[in-house]
MDAnalysis code that builds the backbone (N, CA, C; Angstrom):
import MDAnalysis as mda
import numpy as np

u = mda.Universe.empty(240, n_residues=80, atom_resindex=np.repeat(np.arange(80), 3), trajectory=True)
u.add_TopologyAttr("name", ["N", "CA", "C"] * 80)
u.add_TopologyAttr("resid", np.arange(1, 81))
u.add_TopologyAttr("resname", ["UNK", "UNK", "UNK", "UNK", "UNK", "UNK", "UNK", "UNK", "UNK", "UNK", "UNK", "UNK", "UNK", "UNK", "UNK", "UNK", "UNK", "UNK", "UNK", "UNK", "UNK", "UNK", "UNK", "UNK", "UNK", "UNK", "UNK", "UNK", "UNK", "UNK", "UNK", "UNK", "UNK", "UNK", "UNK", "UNK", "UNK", "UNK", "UNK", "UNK", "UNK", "UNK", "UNK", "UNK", "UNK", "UNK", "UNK", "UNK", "UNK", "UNK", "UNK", "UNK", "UNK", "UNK", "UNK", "UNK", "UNK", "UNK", "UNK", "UNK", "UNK", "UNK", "UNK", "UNK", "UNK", "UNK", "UNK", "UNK", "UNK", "UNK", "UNK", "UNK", "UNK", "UNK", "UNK", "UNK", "UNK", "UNK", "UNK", "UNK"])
u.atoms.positions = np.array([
    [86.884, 124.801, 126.841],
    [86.066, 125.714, 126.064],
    [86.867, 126.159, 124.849],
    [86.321, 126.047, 123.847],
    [86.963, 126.415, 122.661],
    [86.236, 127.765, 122.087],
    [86.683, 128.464, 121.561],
    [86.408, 129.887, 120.884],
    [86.861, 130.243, 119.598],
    [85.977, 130.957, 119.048],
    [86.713, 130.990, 117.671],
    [85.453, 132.581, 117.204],
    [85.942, 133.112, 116.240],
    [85.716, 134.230, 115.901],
    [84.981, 134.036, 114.354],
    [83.497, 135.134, 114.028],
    [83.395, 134.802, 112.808],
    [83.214, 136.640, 112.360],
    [83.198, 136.602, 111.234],
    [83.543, 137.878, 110.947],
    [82.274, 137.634, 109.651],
    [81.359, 139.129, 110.312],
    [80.128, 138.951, 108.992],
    [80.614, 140.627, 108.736],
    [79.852, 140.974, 107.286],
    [79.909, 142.059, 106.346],
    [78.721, 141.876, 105.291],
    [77.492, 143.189, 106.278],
    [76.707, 143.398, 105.773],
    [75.574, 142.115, 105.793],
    [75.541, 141.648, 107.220],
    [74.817, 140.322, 107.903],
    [75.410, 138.981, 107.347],
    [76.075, 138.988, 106.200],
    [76.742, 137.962, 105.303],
    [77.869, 137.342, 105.929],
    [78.321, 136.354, 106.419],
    [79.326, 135.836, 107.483],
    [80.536, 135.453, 106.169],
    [81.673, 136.076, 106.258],
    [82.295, 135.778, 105.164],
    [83.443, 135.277, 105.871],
    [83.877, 135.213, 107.106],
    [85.454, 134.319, 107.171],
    [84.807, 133.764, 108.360],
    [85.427, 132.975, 109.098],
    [85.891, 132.283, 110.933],
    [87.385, 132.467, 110.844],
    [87.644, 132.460, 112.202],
    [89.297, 132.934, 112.576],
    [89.179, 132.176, 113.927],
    [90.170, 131.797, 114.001],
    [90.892, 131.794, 115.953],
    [90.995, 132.455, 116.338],
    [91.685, 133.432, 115.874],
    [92.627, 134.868, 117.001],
    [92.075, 136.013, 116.168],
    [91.812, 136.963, 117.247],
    [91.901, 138.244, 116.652],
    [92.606, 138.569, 115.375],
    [93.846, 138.269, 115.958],
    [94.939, 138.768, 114.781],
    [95.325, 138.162, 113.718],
    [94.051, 137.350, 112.883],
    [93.815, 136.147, 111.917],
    [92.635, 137.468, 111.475],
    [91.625, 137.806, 112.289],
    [90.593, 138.357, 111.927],
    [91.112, 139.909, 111.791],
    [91.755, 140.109, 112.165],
    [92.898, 141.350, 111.019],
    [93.208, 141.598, 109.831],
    [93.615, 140.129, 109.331],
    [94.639, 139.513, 108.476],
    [93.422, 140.061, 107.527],
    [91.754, 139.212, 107.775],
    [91.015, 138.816, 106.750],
    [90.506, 139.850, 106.415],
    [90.042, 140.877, 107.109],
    [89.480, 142.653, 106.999],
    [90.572, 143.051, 106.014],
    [91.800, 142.809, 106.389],
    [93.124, 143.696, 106.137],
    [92.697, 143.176, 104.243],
    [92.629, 141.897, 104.184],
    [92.534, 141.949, 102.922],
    [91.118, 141.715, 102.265],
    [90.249, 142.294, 102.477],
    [88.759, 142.179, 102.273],
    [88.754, 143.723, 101.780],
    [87.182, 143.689, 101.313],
    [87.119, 145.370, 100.416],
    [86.528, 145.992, 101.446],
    [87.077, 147.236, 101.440],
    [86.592, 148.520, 102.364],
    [85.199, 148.367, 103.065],
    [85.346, 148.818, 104.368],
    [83.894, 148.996, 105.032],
    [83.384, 148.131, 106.387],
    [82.588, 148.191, 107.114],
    [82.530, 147.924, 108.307],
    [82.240, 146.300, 108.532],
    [83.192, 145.749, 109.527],
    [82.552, 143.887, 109.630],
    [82.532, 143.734, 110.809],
    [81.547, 143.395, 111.444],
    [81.075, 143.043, 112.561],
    [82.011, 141.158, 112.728],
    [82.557, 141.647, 114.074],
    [82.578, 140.456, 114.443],
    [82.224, 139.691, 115.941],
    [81.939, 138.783, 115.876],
    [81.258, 137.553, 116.753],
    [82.281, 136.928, 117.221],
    [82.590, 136.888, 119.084],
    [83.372, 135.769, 119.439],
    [81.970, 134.900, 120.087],
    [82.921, 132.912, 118.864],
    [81.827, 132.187, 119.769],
    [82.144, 131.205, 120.185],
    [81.993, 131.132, 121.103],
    [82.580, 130.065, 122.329],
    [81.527, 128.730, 122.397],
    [82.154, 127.463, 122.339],
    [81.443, 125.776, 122.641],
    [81.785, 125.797, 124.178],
    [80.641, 125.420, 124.685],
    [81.110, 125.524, 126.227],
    [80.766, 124.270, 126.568],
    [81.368, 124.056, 127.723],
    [81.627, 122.672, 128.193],
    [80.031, 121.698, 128.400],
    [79.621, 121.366, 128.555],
    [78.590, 120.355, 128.989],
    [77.376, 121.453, 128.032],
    [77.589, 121.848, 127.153],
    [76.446, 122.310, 125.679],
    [75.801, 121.698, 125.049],
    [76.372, 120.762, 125.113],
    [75.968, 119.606, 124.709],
    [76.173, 120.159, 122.662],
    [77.418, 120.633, 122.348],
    [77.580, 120.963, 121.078],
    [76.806, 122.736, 120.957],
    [76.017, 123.235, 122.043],
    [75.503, 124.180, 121.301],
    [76.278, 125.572, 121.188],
    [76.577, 126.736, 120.760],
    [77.247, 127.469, 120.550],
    [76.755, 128.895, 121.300],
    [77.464, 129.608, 121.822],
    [77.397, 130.982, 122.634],
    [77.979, 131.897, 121.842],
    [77.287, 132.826, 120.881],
    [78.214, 133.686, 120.419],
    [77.601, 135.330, 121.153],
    [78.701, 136.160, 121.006],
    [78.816, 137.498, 121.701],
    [79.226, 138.501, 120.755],
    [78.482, 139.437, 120.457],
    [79.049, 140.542, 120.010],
    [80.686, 140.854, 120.464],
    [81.562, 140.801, 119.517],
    [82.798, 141.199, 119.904],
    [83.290, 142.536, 119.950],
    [83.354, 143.367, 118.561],
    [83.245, 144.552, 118.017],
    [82.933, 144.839, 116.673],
    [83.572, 145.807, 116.280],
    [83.672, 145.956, 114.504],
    [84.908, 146.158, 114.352],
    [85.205, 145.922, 112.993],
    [86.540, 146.454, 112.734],
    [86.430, 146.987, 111.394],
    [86.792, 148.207, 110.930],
    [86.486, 149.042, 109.712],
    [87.797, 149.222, 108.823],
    [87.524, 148.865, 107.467],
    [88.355, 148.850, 106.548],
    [88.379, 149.925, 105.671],
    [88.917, 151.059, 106.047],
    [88.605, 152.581, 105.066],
    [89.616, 152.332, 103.363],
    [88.851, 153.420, 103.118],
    [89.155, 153.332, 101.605],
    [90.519, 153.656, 101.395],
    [91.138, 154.583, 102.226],
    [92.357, 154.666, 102.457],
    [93.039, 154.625, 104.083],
    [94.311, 154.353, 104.491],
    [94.570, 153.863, 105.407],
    [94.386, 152.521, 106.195],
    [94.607, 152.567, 107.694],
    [94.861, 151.100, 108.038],
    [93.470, 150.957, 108.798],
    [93.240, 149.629, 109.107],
    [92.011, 148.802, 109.668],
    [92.041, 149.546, 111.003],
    [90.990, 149.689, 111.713],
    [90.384, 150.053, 112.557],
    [89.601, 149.151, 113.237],
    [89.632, 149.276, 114.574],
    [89.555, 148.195, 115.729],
    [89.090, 148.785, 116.486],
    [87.300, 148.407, 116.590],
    [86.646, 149.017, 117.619],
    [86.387, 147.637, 118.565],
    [86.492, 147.529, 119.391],
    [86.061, 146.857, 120.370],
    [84.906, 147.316, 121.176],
    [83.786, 145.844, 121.270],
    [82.838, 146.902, 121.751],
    [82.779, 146.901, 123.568],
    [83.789, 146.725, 124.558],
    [84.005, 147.389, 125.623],
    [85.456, 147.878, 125.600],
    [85.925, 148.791, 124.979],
    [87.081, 149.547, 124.703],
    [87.081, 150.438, 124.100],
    [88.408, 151.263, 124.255],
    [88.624, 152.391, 123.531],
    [88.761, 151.832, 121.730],
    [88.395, 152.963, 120.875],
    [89.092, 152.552, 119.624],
    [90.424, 152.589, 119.347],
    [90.714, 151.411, 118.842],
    [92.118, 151.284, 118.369],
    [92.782, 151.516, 117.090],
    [93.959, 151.808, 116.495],
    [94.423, 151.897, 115.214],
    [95.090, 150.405, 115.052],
    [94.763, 149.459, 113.836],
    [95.693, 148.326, 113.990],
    [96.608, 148.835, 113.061],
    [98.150, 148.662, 112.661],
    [98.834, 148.882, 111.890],
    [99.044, 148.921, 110.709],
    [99.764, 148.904, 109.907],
    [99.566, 149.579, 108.504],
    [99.141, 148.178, 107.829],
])
């Protein structure tokens, strides 16, 4: 099973990532404000078709660091 992450802003899908911490990177340098992201998984015998899941949001304020909501978790601070 392969997985991979897409990151939309404002329904507009503007990056894919592997890892979370790729989909950091791309918020971290994107303009302020909330991006929903999608983990979506190819699952085995899909025959190609795709499973995606609400992952969380992650919010880019006008000042300070990215914010990491997960949507079954506490909110997180990601680093500067």
């Amino acid at each position: 099973m392969h997985a991979f992450y897409r990151v939309q802003h404002n329904g507009e899908e503007v990056a894919a990532a592997d890892t979370i911490d790729q989909v950091k990177a791309i918020v971290k340098d994107s303009h302020p404000g909330s991006y929903t992201i999608l983990e979506v998984q190819d699952l085995p015998g899909s025959h190609g078709h795709l499973l995606a899941r609400h992952w969380g949001h992650m919010i880019h304020p006008d000042d300070g660091p990215v914010v990491l909501e997960p949507a079954d978790a506490a909110r997180v601070e990601v680093g500067p």
